[in-house]
C-alpha positions as CSV (number, residue, x, y, z in Angstrom):
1,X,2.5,-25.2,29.5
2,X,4.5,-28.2,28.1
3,X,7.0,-27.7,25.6
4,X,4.7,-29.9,23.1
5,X,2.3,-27.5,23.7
6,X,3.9,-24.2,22.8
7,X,2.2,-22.1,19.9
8,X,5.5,-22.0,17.8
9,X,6.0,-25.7,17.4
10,X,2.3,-27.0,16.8
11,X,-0.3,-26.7,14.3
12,X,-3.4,-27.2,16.7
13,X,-3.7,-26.8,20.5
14,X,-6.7,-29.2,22.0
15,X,-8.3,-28.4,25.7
16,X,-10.8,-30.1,27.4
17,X,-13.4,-27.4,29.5
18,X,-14.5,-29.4,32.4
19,X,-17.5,-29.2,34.5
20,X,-16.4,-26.3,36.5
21,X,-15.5,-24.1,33.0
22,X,-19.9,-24.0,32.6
23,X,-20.9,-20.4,32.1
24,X,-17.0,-18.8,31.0
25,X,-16.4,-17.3,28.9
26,X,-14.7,-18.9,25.3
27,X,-12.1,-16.7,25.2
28,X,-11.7,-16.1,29.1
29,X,-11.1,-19.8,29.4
30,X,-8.5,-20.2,26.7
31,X,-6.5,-17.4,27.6
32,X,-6.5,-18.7,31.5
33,X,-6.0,-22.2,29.6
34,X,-3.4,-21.4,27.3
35,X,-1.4,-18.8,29.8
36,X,1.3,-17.6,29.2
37,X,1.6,-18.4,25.6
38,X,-1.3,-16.6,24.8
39,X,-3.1,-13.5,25.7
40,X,-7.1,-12.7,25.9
41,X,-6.6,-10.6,23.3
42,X,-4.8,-13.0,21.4
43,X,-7.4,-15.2,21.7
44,X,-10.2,-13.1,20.2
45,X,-8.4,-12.5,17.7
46,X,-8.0,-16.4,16.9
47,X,-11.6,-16.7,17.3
48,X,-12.4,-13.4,15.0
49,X,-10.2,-15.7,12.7
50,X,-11.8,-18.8,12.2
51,X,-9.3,-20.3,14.0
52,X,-10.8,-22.0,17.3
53,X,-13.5,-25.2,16.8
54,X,-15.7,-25.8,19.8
55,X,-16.5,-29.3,19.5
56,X,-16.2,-29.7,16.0
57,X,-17.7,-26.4,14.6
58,X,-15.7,-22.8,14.2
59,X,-16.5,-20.9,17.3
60,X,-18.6,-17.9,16.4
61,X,-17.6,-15.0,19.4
62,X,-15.4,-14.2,21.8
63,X,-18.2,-14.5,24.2
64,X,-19.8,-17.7,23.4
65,X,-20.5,-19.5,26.8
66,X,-19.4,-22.8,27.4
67,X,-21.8,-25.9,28.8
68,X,-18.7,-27.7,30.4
69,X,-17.2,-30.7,28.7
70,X,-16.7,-29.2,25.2
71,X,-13.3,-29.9,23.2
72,X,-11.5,-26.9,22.0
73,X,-9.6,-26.6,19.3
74,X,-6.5,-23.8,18.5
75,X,-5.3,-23.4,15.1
76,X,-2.0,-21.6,15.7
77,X,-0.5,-19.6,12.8
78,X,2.7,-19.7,11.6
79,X,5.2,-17.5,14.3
80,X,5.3,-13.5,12.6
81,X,8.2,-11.7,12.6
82,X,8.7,-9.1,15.5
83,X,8.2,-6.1,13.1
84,X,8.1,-5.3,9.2
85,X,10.8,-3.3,8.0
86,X,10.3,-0.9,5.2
87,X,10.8,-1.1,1.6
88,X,11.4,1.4,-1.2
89,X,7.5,0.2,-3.2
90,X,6.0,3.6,-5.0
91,X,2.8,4.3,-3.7
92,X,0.1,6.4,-5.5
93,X,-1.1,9.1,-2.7
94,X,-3.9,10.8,-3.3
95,X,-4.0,12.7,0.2
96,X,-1.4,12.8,3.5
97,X,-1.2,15.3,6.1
98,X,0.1,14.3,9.7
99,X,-3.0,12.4,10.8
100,X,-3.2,10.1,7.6
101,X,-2.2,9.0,4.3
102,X,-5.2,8.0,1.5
103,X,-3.4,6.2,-1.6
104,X,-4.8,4.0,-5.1
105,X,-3.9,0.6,-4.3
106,X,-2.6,-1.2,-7.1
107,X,-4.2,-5.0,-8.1
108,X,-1.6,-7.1,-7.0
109,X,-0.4,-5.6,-3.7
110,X,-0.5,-7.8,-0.4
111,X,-1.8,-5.0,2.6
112,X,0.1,-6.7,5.0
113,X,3.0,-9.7,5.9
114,X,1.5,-13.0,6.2
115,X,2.2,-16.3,5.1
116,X,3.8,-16.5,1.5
117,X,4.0,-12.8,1.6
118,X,6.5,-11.8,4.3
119,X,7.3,-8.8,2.0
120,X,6.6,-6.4,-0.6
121,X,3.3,-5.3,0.7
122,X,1.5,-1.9,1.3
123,X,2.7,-2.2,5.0
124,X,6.2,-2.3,4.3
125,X,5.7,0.3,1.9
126,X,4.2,2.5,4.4
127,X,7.3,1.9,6.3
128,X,9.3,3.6,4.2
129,X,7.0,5.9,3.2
130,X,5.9,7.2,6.7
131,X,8.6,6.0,8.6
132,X,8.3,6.6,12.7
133,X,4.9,7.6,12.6
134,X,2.9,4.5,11.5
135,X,5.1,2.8,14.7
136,X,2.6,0.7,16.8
137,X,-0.2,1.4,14.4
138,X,-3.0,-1.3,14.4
139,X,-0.4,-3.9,15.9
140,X,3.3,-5.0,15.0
141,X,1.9,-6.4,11.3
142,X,-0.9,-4.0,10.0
143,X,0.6,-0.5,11.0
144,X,-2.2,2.0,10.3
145,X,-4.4,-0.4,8.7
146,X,-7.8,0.3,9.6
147,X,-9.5,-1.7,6.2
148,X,-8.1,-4.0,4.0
149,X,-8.8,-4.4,0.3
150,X,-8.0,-8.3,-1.4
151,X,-4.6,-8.3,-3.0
152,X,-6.3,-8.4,-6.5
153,X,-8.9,-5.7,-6.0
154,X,-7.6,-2.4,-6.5
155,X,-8.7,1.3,-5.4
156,X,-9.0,3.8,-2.6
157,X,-7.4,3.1,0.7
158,X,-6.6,5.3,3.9
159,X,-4.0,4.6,6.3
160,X,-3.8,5.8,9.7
161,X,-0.4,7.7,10.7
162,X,-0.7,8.5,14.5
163,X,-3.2,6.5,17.7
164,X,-5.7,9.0,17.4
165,X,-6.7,8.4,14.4
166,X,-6.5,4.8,14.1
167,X,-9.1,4.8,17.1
168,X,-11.8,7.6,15.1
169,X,-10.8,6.0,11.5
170,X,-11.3,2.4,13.5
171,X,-14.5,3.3,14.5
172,X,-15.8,4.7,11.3
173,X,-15.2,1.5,9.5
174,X,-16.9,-0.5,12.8
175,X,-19.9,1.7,12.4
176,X,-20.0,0.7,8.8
177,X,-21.3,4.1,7.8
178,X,-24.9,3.8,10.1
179,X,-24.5,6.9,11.9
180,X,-21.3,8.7,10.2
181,X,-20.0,10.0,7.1
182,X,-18.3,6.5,6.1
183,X,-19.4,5.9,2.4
184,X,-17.6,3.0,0.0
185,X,-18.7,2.2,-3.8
186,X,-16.5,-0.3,-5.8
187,X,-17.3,-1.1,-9.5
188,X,-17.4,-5.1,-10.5
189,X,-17.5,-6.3,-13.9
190,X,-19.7,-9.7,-13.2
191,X,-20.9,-12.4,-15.5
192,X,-24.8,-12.0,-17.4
193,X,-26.9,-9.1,-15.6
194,X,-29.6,-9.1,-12.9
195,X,-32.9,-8.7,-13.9
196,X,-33.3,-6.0,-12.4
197,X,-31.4,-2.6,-12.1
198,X,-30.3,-2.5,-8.1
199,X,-31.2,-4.6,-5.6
200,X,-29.9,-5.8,-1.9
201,X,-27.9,-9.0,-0.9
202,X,-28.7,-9.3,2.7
203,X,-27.1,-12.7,3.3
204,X,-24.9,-13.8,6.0
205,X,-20.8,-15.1,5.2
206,X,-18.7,-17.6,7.0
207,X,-15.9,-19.8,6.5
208,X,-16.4,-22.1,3.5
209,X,-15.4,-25.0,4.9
210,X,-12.2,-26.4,6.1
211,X,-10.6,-23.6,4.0
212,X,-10.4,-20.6,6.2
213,X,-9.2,-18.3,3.7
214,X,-12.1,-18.5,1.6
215,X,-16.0,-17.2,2.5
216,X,-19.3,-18.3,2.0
217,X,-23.4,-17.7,2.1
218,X,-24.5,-19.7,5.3
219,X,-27.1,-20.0,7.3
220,X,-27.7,-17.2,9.9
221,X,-27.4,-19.5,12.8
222,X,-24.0,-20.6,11.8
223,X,-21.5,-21.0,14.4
224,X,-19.3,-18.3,12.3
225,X,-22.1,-16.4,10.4
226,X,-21.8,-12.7,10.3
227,X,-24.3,-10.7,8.9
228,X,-23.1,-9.0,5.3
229,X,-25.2,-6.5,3.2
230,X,-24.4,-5.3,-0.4
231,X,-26.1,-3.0,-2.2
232,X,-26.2,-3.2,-5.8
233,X,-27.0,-1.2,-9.1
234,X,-26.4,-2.1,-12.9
235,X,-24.8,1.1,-14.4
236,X,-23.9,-0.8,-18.3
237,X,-24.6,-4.1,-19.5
238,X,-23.0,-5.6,-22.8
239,X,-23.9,-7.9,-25.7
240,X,-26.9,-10.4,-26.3
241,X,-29.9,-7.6,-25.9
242,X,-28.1,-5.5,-23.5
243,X,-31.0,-6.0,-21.3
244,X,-31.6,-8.8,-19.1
245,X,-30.2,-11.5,-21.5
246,X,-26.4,-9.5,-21.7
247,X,-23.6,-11.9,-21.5
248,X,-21.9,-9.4,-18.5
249,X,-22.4,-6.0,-17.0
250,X,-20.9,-3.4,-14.9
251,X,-22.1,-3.0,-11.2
252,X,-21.5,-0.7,-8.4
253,X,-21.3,-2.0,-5.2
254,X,-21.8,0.2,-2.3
255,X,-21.4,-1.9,0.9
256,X,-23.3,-2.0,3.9
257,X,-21.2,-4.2,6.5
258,X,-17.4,-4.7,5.5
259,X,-17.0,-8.7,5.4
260,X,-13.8,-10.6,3.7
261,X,-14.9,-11.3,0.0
262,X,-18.4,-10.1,0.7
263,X,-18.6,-8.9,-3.0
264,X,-17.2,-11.3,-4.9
265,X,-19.2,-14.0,-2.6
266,X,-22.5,-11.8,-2.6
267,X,-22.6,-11.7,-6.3
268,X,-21.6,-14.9,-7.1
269,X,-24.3,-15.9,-4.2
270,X,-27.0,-14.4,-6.8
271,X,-25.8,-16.0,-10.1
272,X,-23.3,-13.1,-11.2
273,X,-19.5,-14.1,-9.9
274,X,-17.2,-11.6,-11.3
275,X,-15.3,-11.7,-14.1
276,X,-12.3,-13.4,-13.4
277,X,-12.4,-14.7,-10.4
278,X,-11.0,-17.8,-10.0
279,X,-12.0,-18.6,-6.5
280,X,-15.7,-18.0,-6.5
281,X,-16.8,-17.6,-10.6
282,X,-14.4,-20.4,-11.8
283,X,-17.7,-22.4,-12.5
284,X,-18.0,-19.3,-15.6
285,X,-14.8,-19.6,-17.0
286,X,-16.0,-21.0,-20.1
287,X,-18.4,-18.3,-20.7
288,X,-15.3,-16.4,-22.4
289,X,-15.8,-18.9,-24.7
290,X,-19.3,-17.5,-26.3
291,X,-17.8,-13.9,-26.8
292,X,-16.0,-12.3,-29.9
293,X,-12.6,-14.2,-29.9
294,X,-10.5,-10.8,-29.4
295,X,-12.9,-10.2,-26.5
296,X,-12.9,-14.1,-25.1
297,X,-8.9,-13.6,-25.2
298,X,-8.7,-10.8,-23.5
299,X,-10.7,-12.3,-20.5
300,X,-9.2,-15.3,-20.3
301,X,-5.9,-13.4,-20.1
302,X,-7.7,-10.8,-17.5
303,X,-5.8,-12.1,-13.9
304,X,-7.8,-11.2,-11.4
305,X,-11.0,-10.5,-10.6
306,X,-12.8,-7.4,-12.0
307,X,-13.3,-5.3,-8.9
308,X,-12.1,-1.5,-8.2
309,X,-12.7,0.4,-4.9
310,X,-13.4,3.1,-6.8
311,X,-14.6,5.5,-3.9
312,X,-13.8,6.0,-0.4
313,X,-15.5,9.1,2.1
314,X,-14.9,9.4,5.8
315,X,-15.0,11.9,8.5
316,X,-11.2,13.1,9.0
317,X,-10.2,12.1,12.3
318,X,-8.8,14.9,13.9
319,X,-11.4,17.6,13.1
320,X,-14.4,15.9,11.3
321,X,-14.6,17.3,7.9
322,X,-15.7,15.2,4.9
323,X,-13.3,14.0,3.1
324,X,-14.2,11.6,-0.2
325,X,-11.6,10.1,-3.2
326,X,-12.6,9.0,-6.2
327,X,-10.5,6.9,-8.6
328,X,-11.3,5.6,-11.8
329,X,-10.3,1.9,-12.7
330,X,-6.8,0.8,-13.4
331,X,-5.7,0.4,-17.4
332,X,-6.5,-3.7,-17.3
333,X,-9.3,-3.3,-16.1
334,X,-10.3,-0.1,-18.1
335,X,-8.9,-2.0,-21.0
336,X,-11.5,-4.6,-20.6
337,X,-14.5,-2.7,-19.7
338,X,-13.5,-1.0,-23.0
339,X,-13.8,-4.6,-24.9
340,X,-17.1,-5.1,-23.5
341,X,-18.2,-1.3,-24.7
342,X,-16.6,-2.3,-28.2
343,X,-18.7,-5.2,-28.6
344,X,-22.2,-3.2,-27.7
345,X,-24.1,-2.1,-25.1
């Protein structure tokens, strides 16, 4: 590989498949392509990313067969550090034995290093907290991480602490609940109310746009779409009639597939973005406008969006049991749901 093309110095790699690359596979041919900067592994990642274009359009799996004569496009990330080191963050545990650790993730905390956030996140917390045991976890950056939650959504998390049960917990998660005990319900506070009481957002999510850190409802033959499935239910609604016409409402979210965003674009996808988020409901801002002014402060001063894991059951990894956690909503966000219940249900 030339030096201008290393990973660590360039933003974008470019290959050209010629005739004889028809039938590889996408990721067999870059990693023979890009050796020995990168590994196959490595590369499926990148793809699983959003981060490899295929003529123009985000390559959708590892596995994708090339025609021959396609241009391929790597966007290389920034170089990570060799290894986290741990920090001295207090973590709310809610369960640990040797196997795992199951804490109440606070809004505001990064899972894992990345760009802007080469620190202070649950990862180097776990560090500290865990020490030797999370070593190797889930890769140099995301020891024991098994799920992620946004850094502004707080709630229920587990953490694997040994290879064994990163594998089962893995799993669990990939399974999505189909045939195991996995089960996860998060609470939203969204703009207006559905009319109806529950209901099921079967719609597909891919990168929205250029921006590859942000999601959205495409079309299910999208290059990147992967199928996402929520499944809702109205539990309060607040002011105007409290019925269908209610200026916002509560909603549990119990999710089917585990896609980035897939709440906050799902709901916002059906006319209900949640409250305070500014990526996918900033189009509602002003609706804090038409509430009681104490109320209208308080949301415009809410600063994130309105979403709580707030429960979190799994299969323990080493000898099957059911185990489920429960948390209730941090104070801002109790605080608010308590504004809405001040002003009427």
């Amino acid at each position: 590989m030339a030096a201008a093309d290393r990973p660590d110095e360039v933003s974008w790699i470019e290959r050209q498949a010629g005739p004889d690359a028809a039938g590889s596979r996408l990721d067999i041919f870059l990693a023979a392509a890009l050796a020995p900067g990168l590994s196959r592994s490595r590369v499926q990642q990148l793809i699983r990313d959003g981060r490899v274009m295929v003529d123009g359009r985000t390559a959708g799996e590892a596995k994708t067969k090339l025609l021959g004569g396609e241009t391929i496009r790597v966007e290389m990330p920034e170089p990570e550090p060799a290894a986290p080191r741990g920090e001295d963050i207090a973590l709310s545990v809610l369960f640990e034995d040797q196997h795992l650790i199951v804490i109440d993730k606070p809004a505001g905390l990064v899972v894992h290093p990345g760009a802007g956030n080469p620190t202070g996140t649950l990862v180097n917390a776990l560090i500290a907290h865990c020490g030797d045991s999370l070593s190797g976890i889930g890769g140099v950056r995301r020891p024991g991480i098994v799920h992620r939650l946004d850094k502004d959504t707080s709630g229920v998390m587990v953490v694997a602490k040994t290879d064994a049960a990163h594998r089962a917990l893995s799993a669990e998660f990939a399974d999505h609940g189909r045939t195991g005990l996995l089960e996860r319900a998060y609470l939203a506070l969204v703009w207006g109310a559905p009319p109806r009481m529950a209901g099921t957002i079967d719609a597909h999510l891919g990168r929205a746009g250029a921006d590859r850190t942000r999601r959205a409802v495409v079309r299910p033959d999208a290059a990147d779409a992967r199928r996402a499935v929520t499944h809702w239910t109205v539990t309060e609604r607040y002011g105007g009639s409290a019925g269908a016409g209610a200026a916002a409402s509560l909603v549990e979210c119990r999710l089917e597939t585990g896609r980035t965003h897939q709440i906050r674009v799902h709901m916002a996808h059906i006319g209900h973005p949640l409250i305070g988020d500014r990526d996918y409901g900033r189009a509602f801002a002003t609706k804090a406008n038409t509430l009681p002014e104490a109320l209208g402060t308080m949301v415009r001063a809410f600063p994130r969006q309105a979403l709580h894991a707030r429960l979190l059951a799994f299969p323990h990894p080493a000898d099957g049991r059911p185990m489920c956690f429960e948390t209730p909503p941090p104070v801002d966000m109790a605080e608010l749901l308590e504004g809405f219940r001040c002003w009427g249900q």
